[in-house]
C-alpha positions as CSV (number, residue, x, y, z in Angstrom):
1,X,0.0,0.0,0.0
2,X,1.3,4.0,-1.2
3,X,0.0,5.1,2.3
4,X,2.4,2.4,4.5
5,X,5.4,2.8,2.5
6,X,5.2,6.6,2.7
7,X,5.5,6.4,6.5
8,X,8.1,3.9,5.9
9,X,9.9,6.0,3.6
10,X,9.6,9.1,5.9
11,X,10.7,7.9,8.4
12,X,14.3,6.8,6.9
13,X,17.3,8.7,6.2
14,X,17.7,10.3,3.2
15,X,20.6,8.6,2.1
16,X,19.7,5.0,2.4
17,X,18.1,3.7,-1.2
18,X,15.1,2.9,-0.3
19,X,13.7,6.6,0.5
20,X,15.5,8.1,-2.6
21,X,12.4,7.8,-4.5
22,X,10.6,9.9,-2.2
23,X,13.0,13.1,-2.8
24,X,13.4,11.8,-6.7
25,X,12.6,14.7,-8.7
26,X,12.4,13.8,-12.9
27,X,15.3,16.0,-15.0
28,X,15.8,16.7,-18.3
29,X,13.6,17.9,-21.0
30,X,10.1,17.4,-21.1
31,X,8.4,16.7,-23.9
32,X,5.2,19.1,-24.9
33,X,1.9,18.3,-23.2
34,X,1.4,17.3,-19.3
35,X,4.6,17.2,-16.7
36,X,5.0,13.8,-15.4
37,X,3.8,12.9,-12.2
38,X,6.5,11.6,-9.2
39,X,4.4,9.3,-6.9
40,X,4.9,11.4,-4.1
41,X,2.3,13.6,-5.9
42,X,0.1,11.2,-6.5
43,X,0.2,9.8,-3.1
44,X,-0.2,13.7,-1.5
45,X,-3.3,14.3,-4.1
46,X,-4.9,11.4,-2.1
47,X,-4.0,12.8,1.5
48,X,-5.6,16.1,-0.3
49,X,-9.0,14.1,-0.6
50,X,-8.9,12.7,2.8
51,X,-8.0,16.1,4.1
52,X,-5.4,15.4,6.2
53,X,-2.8,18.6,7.0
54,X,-0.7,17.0,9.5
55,X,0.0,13.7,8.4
56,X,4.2,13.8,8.6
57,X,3.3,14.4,12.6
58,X,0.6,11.2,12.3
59,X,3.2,9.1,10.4
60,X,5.2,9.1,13.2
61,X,2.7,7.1,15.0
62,X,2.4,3.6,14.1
63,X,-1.3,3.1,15.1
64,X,-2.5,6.4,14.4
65,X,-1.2,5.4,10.8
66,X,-2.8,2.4,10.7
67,X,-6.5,3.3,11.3
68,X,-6.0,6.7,9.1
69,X,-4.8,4.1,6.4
70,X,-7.7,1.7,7.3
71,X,-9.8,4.9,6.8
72,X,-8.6,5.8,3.8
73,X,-8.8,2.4,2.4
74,X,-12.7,3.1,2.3
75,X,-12.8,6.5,1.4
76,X,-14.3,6.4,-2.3
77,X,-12.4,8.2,-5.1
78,X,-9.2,7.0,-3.8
């Protein structure tokens, strides 16, 4: 699940591989037409819907993260 393995991520130093894709931000040139998306944004579009503000502070506790994740697992549109 996005939502678990964002807390997971977070939680890990920046250097280790693992959370890399979480600062990963695309270079180069972009072709003509939409930017690409990072999964980050994708996974902070559906925090968006749930409208959560503080959820860096609420990843930092594991069962708090669990039953927002539980929550969000029924939360239609996502």
């Amino acid at each position: 699940m996005p939502c678990e393995w964002l807390r997971h991520s977070k939680k890990m130093d920046q250097t280790r591989p693992a959370s890399k894709p979480l600062y990963w931000k695309p270079m180069g040139i972009r072709r003509v037409g939409r930017p690409r998306q990072r999964w980050q944004d994708n996974v902070l579009e559906d925090i968006k819907k749930v409208k959560l503000k503080n959820w860096k502070e609420i990843a930092k506790n594991r069962i708090t993260w669990r039953d927002l994740v539980g929550k969000a697992n029924t939360h239609k549109g996502l």
